[in-house]
Structure formats: C-alpha cells, structure tokens
C-alpha atoms as an extended CHARMM CRD file, in Angstrom:
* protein
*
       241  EXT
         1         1  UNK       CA              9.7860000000       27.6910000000        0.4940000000  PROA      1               0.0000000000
         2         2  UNK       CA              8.7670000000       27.0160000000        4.0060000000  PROA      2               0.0000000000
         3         3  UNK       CA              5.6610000000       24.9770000000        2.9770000000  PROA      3               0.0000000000
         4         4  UNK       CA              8.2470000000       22.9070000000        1.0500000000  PROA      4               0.0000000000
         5         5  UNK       CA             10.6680000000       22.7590000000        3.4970000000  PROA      5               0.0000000000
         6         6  UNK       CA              7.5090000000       22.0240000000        6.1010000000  PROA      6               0.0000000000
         7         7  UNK       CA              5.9870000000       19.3830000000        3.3440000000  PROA      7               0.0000000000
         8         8  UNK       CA              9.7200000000       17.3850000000        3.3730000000  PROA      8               0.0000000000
         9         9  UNK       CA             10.2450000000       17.5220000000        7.3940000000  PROA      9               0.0000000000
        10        10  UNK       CA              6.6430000000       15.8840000000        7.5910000000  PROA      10              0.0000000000
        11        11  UNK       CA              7.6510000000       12.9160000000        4.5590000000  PROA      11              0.0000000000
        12        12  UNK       CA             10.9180000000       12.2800000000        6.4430000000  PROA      12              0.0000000000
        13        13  UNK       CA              9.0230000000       11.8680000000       10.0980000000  PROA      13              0.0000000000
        14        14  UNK       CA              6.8830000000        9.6520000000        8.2630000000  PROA      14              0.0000000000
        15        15  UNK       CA              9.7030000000        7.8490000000        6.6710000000  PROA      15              0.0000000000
        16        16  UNK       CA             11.3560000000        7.2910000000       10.0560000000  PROA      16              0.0000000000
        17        17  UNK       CA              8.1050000000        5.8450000000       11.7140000000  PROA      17              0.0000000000
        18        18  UNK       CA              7.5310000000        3.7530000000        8.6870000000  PROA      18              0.0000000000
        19        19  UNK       CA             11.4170000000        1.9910000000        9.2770000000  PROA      19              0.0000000000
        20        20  UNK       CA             10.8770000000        1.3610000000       12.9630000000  PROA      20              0.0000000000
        21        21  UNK       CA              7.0400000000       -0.0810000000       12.2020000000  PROA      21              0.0000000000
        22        22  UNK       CA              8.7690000000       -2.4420000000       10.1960000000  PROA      22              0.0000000000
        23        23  UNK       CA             11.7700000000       -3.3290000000       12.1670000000  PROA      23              0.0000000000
        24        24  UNK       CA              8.8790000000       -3.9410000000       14.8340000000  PROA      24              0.0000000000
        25        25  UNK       CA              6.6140000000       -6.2000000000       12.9970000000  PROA      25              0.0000000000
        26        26  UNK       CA             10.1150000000       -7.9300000000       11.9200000000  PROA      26              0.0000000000
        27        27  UNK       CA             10.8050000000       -8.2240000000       15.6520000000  PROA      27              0.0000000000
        28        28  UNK       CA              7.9110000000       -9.9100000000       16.3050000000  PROA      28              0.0000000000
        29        29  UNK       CA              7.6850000000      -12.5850000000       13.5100000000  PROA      29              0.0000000000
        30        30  UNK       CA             11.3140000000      -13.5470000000       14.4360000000  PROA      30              0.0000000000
        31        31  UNK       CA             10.0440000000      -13.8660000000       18.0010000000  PROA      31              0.0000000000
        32        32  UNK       CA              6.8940000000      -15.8510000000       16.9240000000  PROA      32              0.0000000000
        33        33  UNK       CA              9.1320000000      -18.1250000000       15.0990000000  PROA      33              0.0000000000
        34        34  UNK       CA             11.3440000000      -19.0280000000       17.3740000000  PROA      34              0.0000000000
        35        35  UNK       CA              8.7110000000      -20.2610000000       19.9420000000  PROA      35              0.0000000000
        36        36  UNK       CA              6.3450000000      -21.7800000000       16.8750000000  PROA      36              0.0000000000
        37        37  UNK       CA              9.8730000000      -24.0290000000       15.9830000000  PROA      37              0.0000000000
        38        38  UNK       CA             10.5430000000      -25.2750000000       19.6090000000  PROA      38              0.0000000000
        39        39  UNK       CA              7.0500000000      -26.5780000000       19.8750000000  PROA      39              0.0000000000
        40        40  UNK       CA              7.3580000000      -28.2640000000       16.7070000000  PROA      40              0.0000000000
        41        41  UNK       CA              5.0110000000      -25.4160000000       14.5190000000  PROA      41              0.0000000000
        42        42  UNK       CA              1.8690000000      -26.4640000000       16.6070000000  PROA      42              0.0000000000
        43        43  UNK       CA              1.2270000000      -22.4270000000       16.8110000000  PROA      43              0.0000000000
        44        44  UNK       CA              1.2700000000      -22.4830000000       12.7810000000  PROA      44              0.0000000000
        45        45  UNK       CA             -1.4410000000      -26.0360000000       12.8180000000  PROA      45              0.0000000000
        46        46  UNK       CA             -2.9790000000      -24.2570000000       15.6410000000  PROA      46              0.0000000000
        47        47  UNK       CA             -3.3710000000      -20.4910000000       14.9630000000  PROA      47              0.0000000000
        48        48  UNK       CA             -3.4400000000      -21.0350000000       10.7630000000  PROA      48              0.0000000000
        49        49  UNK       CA             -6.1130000000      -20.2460000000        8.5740000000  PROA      49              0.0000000000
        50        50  UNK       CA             -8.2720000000      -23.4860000000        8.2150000000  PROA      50              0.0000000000
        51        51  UNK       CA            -10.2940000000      -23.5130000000        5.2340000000  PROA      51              0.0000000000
        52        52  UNK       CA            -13.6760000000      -23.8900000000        4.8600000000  PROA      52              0.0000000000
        53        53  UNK       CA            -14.0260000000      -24.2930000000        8.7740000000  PROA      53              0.0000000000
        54        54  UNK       CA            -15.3900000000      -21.6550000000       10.6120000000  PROA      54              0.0000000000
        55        55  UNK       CA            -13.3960000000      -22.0580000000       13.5820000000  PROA      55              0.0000000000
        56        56  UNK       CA            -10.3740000000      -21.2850000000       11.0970000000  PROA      56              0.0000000000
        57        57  UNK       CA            -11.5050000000      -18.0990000000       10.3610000000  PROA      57              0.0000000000
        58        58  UNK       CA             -9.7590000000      -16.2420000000       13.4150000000  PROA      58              0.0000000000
        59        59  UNK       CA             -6.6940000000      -17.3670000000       11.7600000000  PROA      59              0.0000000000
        60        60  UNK       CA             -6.9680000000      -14.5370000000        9.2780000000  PROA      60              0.0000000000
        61        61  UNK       CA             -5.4260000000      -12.2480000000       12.1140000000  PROA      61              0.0000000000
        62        62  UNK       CA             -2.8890000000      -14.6610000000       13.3360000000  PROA      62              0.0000000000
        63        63  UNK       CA             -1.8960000000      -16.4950000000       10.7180000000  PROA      63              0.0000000000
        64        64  UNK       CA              0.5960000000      -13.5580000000        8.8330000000  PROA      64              0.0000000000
        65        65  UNK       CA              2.7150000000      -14.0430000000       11.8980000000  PROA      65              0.0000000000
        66        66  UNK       CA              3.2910000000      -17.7140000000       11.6980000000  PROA      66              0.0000000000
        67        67  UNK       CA              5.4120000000      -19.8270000000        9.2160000000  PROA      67              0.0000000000
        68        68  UNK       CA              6.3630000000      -23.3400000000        8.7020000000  PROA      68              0.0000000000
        69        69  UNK       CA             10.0890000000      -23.1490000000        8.9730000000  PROA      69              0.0000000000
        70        70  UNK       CA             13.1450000000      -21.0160000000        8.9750000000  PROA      70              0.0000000000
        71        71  UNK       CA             13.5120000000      -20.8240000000        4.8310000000  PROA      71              0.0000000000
        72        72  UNK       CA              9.8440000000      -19.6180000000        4.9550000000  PROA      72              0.0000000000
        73        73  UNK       CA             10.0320000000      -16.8290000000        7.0530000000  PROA      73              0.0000000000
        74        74  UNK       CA             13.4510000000      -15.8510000000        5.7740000000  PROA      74              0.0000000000
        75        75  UNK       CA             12.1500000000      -15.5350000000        2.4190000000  PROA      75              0.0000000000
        76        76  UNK       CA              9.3390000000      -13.7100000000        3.5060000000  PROA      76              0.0000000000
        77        77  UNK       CA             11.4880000000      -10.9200000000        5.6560000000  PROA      77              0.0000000000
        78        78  UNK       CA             13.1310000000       -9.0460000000        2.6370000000  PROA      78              0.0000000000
        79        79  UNK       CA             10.5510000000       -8.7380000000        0.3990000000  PROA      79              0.0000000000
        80        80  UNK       CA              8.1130000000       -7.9440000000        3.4540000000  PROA      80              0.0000000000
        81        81  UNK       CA             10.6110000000       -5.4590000000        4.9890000000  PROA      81              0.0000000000
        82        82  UNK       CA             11.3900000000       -3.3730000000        1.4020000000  PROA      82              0.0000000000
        83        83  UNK       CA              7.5500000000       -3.6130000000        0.5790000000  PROA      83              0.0000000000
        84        84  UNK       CA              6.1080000000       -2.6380000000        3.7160000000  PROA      84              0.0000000000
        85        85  UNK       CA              8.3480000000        0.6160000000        3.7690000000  PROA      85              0.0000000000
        86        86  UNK       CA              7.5780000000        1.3890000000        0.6050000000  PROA      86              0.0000000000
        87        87  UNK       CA              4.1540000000        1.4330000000        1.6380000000  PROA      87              0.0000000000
        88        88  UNK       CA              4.3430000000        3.3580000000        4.6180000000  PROA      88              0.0000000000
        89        89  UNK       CA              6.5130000000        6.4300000000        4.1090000000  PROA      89              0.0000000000
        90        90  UNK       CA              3.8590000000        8.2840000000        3.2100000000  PROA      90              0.0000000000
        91        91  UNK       CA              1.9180000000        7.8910000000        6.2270000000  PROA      91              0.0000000000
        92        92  UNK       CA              1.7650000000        5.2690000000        9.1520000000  PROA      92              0.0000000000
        93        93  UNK       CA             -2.2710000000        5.2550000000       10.0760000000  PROA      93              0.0000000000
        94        94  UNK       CA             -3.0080000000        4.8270000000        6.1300000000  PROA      94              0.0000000000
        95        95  UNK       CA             -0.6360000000        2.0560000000        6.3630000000  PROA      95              0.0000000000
        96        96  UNK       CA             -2.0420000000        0.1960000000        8.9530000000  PROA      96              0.0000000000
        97        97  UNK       CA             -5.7440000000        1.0370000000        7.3910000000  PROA      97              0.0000000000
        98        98  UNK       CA             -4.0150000000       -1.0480000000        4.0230000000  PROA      98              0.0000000000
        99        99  UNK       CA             -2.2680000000       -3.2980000000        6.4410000000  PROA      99              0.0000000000
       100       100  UNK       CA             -5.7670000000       -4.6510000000        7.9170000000  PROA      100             0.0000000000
       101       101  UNK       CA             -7.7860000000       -4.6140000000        3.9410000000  PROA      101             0.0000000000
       102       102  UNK       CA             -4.8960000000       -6.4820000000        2.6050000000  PROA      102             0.0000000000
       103       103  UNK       CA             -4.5900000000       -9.1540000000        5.6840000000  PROA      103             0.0000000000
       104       104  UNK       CA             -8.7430000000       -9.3900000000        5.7120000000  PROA      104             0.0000000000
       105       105  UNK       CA             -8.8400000000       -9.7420000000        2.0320000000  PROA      105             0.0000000000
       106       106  UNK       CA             -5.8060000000      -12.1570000000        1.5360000000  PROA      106             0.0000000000
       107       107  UNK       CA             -7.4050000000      -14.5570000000        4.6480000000  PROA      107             0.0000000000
       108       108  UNK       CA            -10.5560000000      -14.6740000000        3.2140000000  PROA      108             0.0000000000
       109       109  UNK       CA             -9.2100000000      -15.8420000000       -0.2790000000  PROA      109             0.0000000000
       110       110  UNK       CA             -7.5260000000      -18.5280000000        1.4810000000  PROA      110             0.0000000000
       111       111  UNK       CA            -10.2540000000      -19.7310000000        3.8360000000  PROA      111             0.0000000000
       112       112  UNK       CA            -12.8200000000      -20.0800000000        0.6150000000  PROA      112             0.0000000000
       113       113  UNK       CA            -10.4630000000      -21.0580000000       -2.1030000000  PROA      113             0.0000000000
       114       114  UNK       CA             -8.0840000000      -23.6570000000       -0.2370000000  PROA      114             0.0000000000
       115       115  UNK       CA             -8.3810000000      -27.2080000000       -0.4050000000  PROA      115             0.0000000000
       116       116  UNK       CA            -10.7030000000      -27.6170000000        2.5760000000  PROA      116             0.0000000000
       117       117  UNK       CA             -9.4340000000      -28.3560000000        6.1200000000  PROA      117             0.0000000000
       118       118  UNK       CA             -5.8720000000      -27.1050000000        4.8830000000  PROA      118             0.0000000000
       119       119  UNK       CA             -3.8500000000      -25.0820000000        7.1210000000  PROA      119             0.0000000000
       120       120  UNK       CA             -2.4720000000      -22.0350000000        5.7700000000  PROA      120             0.0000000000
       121       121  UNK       CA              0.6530000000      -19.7670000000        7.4590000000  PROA      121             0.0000000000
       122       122  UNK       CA              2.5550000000      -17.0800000000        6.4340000000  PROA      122             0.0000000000
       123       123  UNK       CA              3.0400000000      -13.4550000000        5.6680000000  PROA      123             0.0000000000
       124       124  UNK       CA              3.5380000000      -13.8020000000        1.7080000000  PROA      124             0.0000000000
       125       125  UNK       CA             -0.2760000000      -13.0250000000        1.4620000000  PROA      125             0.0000000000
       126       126  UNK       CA              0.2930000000       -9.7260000000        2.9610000000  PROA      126             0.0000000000
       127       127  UNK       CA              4.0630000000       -9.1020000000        1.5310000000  PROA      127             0.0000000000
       128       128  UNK       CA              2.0840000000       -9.5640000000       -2.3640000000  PROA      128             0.0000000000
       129       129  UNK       CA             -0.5520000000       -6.9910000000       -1.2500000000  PROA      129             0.0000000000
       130       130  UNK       CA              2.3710000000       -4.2550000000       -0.6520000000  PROA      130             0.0000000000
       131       131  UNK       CA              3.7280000000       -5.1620000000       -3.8230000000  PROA      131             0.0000000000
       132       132  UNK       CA              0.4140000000       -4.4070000000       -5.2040000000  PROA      132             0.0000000000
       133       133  UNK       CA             -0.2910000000       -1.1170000000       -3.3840000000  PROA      133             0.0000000000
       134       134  UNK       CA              2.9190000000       -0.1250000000       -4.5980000000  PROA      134             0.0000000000
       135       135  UNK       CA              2.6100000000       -0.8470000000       -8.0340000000  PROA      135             0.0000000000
       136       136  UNK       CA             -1.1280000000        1.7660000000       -8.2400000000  PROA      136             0.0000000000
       137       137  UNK       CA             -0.1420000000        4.1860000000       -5.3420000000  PROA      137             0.0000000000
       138       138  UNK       CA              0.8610000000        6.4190000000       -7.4290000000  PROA      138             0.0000000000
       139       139  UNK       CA             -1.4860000000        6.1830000000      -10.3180000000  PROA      139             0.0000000000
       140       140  UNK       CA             -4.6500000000        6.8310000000       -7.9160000000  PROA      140             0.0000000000
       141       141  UNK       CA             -2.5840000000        9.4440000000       -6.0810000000  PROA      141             0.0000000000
       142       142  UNK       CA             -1.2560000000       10.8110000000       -9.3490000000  PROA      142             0.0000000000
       143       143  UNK       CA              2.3360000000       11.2270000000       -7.2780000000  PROA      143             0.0000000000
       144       144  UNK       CA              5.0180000000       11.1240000000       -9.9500000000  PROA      144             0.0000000000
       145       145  UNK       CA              7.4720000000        9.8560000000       -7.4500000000  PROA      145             0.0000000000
       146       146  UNK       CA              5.0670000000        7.1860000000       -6.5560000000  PROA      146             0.0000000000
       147       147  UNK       CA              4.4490000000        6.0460000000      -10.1920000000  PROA      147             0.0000000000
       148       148  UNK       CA              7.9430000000        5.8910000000      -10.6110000000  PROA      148             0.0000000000
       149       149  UNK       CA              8.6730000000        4.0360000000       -7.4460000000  PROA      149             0.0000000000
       150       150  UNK       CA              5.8420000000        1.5430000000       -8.9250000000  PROA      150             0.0000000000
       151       151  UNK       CA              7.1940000000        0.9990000000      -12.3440000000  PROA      151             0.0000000000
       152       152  UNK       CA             10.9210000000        0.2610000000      -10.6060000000  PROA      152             0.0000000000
       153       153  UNK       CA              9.3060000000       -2.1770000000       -8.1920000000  PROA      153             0.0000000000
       154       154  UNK       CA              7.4440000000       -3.7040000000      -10.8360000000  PROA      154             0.0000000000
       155       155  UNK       CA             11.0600000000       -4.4400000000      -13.0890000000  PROA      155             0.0000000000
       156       156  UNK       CA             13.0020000000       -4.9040000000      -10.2750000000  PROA      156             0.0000000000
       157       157  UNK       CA             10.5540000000       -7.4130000000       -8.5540000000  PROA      157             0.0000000000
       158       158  UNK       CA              8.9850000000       -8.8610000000      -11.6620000000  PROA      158             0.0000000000
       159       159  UNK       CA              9.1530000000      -12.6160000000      -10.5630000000  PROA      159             0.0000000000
       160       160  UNK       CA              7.1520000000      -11.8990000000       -8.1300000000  PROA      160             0.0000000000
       161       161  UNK       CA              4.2020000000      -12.2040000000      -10.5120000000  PROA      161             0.0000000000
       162       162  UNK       CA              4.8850000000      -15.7870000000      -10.9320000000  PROA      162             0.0000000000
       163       163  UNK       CA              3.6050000000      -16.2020000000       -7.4320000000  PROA      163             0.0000000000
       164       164  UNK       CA              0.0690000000      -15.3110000000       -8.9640000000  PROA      164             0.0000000000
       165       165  UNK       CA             -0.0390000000      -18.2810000000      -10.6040000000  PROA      165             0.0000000000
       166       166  UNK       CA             -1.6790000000      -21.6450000000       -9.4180000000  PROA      166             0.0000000000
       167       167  UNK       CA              0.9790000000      -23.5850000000       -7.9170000000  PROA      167             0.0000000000
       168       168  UNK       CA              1.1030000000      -26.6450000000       -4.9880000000  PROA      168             0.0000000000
       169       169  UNK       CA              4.2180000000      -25.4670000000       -4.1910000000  PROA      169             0.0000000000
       170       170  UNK       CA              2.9930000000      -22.1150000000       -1.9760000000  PROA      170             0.0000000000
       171       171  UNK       CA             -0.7010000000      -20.6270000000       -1.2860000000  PROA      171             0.0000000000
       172       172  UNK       CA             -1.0850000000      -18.7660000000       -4.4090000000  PROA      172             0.0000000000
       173       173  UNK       CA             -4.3860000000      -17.9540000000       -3.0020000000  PROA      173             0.0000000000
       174       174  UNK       CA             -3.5240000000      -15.8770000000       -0.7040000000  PROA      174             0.0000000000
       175       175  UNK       CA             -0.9000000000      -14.2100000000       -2.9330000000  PROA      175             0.0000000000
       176       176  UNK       CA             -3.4310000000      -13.5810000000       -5.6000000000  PROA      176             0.0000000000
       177       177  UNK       CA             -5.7580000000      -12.3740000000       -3.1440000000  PROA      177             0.0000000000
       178       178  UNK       CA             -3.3570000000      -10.5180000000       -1.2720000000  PROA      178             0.0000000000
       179       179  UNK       CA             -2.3770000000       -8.4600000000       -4.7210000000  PROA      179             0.0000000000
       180       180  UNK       CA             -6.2000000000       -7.8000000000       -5.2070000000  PROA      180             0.0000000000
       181       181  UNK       CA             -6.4870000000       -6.2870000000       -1.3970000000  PROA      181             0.0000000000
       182       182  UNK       CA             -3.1620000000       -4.1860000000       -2.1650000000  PROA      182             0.0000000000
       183       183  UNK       CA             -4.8970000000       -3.0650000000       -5.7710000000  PROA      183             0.0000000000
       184       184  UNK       CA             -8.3750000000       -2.6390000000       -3.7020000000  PROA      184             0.0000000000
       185       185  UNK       CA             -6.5900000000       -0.5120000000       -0.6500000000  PROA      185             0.0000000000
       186       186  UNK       CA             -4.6430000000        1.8520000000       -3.4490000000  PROA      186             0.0000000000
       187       187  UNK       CA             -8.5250000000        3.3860000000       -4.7330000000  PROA      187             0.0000000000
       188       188  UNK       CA             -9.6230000000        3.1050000000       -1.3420000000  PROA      188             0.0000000000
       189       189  UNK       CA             -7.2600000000        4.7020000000        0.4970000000  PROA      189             0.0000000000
       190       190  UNK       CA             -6.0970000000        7.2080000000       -1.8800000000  PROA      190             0.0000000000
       191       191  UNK       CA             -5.6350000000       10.8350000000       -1.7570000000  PROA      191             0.0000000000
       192       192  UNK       CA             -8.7780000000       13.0130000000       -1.9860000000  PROA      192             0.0000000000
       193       193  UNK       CA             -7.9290000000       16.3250000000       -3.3380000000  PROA      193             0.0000000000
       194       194  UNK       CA            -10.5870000000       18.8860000000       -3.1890000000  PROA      194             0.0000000000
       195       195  UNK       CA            -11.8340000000       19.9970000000       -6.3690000000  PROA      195             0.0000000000
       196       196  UNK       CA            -10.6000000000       23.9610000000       -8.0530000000  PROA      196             0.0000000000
       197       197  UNK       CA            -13.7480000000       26.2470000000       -8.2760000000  PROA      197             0.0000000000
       198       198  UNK       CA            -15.3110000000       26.5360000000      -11.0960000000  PROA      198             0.0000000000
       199       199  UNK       CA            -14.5860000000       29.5780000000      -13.5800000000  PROA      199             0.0000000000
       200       200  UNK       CA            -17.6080000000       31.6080000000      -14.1790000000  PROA      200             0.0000000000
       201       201  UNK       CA            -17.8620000000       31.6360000000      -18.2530000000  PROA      201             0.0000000000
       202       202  UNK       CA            -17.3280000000       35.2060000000      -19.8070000000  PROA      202             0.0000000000
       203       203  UNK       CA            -19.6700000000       36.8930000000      -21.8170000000  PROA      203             0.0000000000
       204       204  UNK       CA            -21.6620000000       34.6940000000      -24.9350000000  PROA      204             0.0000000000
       205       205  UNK       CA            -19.2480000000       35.8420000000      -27.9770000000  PROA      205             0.0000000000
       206       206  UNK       CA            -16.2570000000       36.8740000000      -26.2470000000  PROA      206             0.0000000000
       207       207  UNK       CA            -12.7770000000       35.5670000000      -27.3100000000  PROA      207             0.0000000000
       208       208  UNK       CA             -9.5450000000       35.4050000000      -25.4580000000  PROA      208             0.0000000000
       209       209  UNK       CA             -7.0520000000       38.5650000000      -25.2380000000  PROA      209             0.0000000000
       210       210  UNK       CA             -3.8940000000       37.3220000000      -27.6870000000  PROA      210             0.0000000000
       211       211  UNK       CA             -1.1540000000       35.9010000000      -25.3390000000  PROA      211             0.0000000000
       212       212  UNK       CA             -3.4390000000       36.2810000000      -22.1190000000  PROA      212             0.0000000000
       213       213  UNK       CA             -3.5730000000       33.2140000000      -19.6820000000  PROA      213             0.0000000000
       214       214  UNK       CA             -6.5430000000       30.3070000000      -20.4070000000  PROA      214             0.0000000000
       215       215  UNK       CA             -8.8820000000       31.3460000000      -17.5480000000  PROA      215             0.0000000000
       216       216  UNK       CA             -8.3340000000       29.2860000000      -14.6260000000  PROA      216             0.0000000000
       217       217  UNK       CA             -5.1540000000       27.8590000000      -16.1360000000  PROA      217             0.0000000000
       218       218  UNK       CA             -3.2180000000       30.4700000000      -14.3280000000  PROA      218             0.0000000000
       219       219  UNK       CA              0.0210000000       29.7430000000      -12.2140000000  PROA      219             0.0000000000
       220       220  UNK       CA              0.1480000000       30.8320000000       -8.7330000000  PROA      220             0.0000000000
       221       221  UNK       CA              1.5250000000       34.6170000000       -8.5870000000  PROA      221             0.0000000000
       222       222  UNK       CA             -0.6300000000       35.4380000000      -11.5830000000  PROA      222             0.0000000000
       223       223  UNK       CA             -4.0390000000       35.6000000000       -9.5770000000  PROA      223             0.0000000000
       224       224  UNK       CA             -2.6930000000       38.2610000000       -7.1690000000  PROA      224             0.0000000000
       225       225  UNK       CA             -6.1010000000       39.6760000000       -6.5250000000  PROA      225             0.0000000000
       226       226  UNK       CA             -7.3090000000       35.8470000000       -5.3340000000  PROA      226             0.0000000000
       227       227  UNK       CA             -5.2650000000       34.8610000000       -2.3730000000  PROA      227             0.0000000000
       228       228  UNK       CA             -7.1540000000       31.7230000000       -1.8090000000  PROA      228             0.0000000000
       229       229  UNK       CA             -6.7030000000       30.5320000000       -5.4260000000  PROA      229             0.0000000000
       230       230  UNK       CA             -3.0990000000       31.4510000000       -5.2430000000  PROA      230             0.0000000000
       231       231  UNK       CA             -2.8560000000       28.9900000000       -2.3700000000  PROA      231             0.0000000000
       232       232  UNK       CA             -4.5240000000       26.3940000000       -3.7540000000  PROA      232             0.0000000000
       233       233  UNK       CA             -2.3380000000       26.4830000000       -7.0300000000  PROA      233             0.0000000000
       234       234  UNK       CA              0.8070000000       26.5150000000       -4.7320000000  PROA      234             0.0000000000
       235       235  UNK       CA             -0.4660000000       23.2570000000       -2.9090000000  PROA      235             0.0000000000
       236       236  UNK       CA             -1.2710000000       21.0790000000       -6.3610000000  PROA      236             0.0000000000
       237       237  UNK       CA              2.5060000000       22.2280000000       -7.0070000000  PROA      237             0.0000000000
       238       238  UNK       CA              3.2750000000       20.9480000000       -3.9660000000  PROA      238             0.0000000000
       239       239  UNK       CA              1.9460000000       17.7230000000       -4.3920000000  PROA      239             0.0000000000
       240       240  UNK       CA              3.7830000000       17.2320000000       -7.9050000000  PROA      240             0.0000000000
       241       241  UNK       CA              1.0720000000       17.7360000000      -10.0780000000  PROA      241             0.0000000000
C-alpha cells in the first residue's frame, strides 16, 4: 500500500510540474507574439525556418515560438496546451527529451521538403508530434491508462489527421513530420523494464502437480521463500501490467 500510495504522490508531482511547464511555454509564445506583431512579424521572416538555405536551419529552434498572426497562435494554444500535458505527466525530463526529437525532426522535414526559400513559423509541427506520442505511449509502455488515454485522443481529436495531408493552406510538412518525431520519441523514449529471471526447467519427464501454479507464473505472496521475486511481481502490478 505504501509503494502505491508512494507510486501516486510521485504521478501527481509530475502532473503538477507538467501544468506549470506548459502554462510557461504558453507564457512565452504569448509574449513572443506580441512583440513579433508590433514589428510587423519580421521575428517570424527573420527567425523562421528557411528551406533549403542553410542559414535557415537555426530556425528549427526558434521557429515553434513564432507565428504569423493572432488566429495562428490561438489555434495553436489549445491543442498545444491539452497535448503537451498529456505528454508530460508522466515525467518532465522525458518530456523535454521528446520535446527536442519532435522539434529537430519536425524542422528538418520542413527545411528539406518546403518549397525552397519559404519561411516557415509555428508550433503546429510540435503540437502534431504530442498528438502522436500520445496516440503509442502507451502501446510501447504497455500502460493501460496510457492506451486508453491514446485511443480517446485519437476519437476525440480525429480531425487532426486531416492536417497530415498535403495542403497549401498550412505546412503539412512539418505536421507530418512532427507526427513521425512524436511516433519516433514513443520507442525511443519508452519504458525499459528489466527482464524476470529465467525459471530453471524441472527434471526431463516431469509433469505439473494438478492445480499447482505454472512455474514462474506465480503472484506475489505465493513465492514467500523468494523475497526478491516477490518484489519484482509487486512492481509489474504496480505498473498495470
């Protein structure tokens, strides 16, 4: 009971950091936007990703805080607040790990794909790879919470695949890539379990006792004379699996 009790204090800590990282990279894009719409969005020509030009390329870091008006960085704020959360309650330093694939991955996209010399703003690159990392969390973690948090994303937000698709209304390039680097940061930052010892096999011939326990299939409690296995079964239980 106290490792559960320890297990929920820990997801709710992370949980709070996750709300104020947001609220914080929020805060900043509002701030950026107001000074990049007094000077006329020079900071989005300036500081975008330019494609095909190698001098553009530092616009992968700066251009997810830039955006060419007030509808585009509205638009982006919900979908970048709920998705960002989603993807950091389970831990902060993985998040910004995802944070820094997805960004890299969705820039790059941009900057070979784009029409070239084309100036490309906005945080929708990095808003489709939470969506993304959302939607296989759970699967590579093999959460159940996660994997249902996925599939309701996926219903509730199911539009947002339309925003895959080639389009000269928005930079579906770095949405598509975006989703990839979400995808891509789910396998590489997932959860590495370590792996149950292995059972030594019992003697050539010999069959099971009637209504005894599979070996190694046994619940925590049962192996009383194997402490360490008992707390390893206890941890997987834990975890939801």
């Amino acid at each position: 009971m106290d490792t559960e009790n320890q297990t929920a204090e820990i997801m709710i800590a992370e949980a709070r950091k996750a709300f104020w990282v947001m609220v914080g990279f929020l805060a900043v894009i509002w701030v950026v936007q107001i000074a990049n719409a007094i000077s006329g969005y020079a900071l989005s020509q300036s500081f975008g990703i330019v494609a095909r030009e190698p001098s553009g390329l530092p616009g992968i870091v700066t251009a997810p805080f830039l955006h060419w008006s007030w509808a585009h960085i509205e638009g982006n704020s919900g979908p970048l607040f709920v998705f960002g959360f989603l993807a950091a309650y389970r831990g902060v330093v993985k998040f910004l790990g995802v944070t820094a694939l997805i960004a890299v991955t969705s820039g790059l996209g941009v900057w070979f794909v784009s029409s070239a010399l084309s100036v490309t703003a906005g945080a929708s690159g990095v808003v489709f790879g939470y969506f993304g990392y959302i939607l296989v969390r759970g699967l590579f973690d093999r959460h159940r919470i996660d994997i249902v948090v996925g599939l309701v994303m996926a219903l509730c937000f199911a539009y947002q695949f339309t925003g895959l698709l080639p389009s000269d209304e928005f930079s579906w390039q770095g949405h598509l890539f975006g989703f990839a680097g979400g995808i891509l940061g789910g396998w590489l930052f997932r959860d590495r379990r370590p792996r149950a010892a292995s059972v030594p096999a019992g003697p050539a011939g010999a069959r099971p006792v009637a209504g005894a326990p599979a070996p190694g299939l046994e619940r925590p409690g049962a192996a009383a004379g194997d402490p360490s296995r008992a707390a390893l079964m206890k941890e997987l239980d834990d975890l939801g699996l």
